[in-house]
N, C-alpha and C positions, 0 to 999 in steps of 0.2 A: 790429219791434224795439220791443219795451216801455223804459221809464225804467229798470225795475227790471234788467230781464236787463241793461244795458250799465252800470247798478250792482256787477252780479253779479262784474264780471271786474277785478280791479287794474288800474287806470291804466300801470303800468309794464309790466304781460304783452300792454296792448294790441300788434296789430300792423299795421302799416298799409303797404294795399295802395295806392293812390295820393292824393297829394295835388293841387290845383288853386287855385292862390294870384292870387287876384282883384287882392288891395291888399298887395303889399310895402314894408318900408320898415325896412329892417335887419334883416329877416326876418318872417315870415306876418303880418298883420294879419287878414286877412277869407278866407272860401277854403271849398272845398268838401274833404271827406276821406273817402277808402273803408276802412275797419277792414273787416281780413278775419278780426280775432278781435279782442273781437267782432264778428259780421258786421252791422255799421252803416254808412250813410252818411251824413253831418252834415255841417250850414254851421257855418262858427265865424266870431265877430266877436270881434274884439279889446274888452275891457274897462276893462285897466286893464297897466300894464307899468313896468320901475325896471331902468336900466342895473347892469350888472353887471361887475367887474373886467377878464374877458376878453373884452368886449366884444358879447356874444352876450346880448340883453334877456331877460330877465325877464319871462314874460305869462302874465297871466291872460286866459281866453276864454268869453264863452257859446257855447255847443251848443245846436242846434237839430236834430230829425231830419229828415233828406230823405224824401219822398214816392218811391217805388219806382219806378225808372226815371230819374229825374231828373239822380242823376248821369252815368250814360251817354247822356242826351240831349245834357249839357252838353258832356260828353265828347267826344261824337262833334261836337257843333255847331262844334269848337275845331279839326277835322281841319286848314284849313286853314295851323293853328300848327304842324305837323309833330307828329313823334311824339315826346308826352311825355317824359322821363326818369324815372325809378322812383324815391324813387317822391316827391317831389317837384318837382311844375312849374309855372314861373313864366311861362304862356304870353306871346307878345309880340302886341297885339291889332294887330297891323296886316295888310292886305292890302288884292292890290289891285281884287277884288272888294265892295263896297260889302254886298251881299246877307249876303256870310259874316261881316261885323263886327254885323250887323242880325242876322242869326242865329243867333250867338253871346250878343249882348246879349240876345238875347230869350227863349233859354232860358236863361241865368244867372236872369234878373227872376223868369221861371216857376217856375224853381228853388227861389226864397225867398219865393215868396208860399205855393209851398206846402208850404214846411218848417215843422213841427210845434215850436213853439218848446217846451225844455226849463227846468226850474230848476238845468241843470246848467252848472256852472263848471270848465273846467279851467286844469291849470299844466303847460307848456311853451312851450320858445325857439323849437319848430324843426319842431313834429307830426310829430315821428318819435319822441321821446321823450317823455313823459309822466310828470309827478312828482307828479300827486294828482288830486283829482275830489272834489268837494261839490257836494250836496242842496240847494238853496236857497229849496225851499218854502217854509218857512214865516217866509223872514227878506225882510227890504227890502233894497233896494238902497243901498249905499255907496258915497261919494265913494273912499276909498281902500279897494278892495279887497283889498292884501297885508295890512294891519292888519286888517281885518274877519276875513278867515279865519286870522287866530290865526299867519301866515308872519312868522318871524321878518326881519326888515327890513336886519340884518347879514350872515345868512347867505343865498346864493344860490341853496344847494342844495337 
């Protein structure tokens, strides 16, 4: 999956086949995610986020592309968390095997060393929904990111 093709497709037509939420904390901070259209797999880290009236944050995230295979490494390394729910899952890292929390951790790590960082930014609460996608090559990085991409700061939507 090129930058370009996962350009190709609106943010809101994405679809997404499962998520894998590393760092919650009133919803996705960090996490891995399978887009079955486009067919992409990507780590996302939280950026930058601004609570909202209903309670459900506001966030922007970098995208980074996953290396082919990695997220079913991860996937499957998590068997001992039971079987996900669809299509977001906020596994519980506990067991009482020592090996499978070691095994877990260690393909997460693999994961992200060899995810392909993007200059893409997205906007959702919840990575199930998706309200937009910027290019960020040629610009620097900003303290507040909803001002910098031009997101009105009153309204939510």
């Amino acid at each position: 999956m090129t930058l370009e093709s996962l350009l190709n497709v609106a943010p809101m037509s994405w679809k997404v086949g499962q998520v894998i939420v590393l760092d919650w904390y009133d919803g996705p901070r960090s996490g891995l995610c399978r887009l079955t259209e486009p067919r992409v797999d990507l780590l996302f880290e939280l950026l930058d986020e601004r609570q909202t009236e209903d309670g459900l944050d506001d966030r922007l995230f970098s995208l980074s592309i996953l290396a082919e295979g990695t997220f079913t490494a991860v996937l499957s390394s998590l068997a001992f968390a039971g079987t996900p729910p669809q299509p977001v899952w906020v596994p519980r890292w506990q067991s009482s095997n020592q090996a499978d929390l070691e095994g877990a951790n260690a393909a997460v790590q693999d994961a992200k060393a060899l995810a392909v960082a993007t200059s893409l930014v997205t906007r959702t609460s919840d990575f199930i929904s998706f309200r937009g996608i910027w290019n960020l090559s040629a610009l620097g990085k900003e303290s507040d990111w909803f001002s910098f991409l031009g997101i009105d700061t009153t309204d939510p939507t």
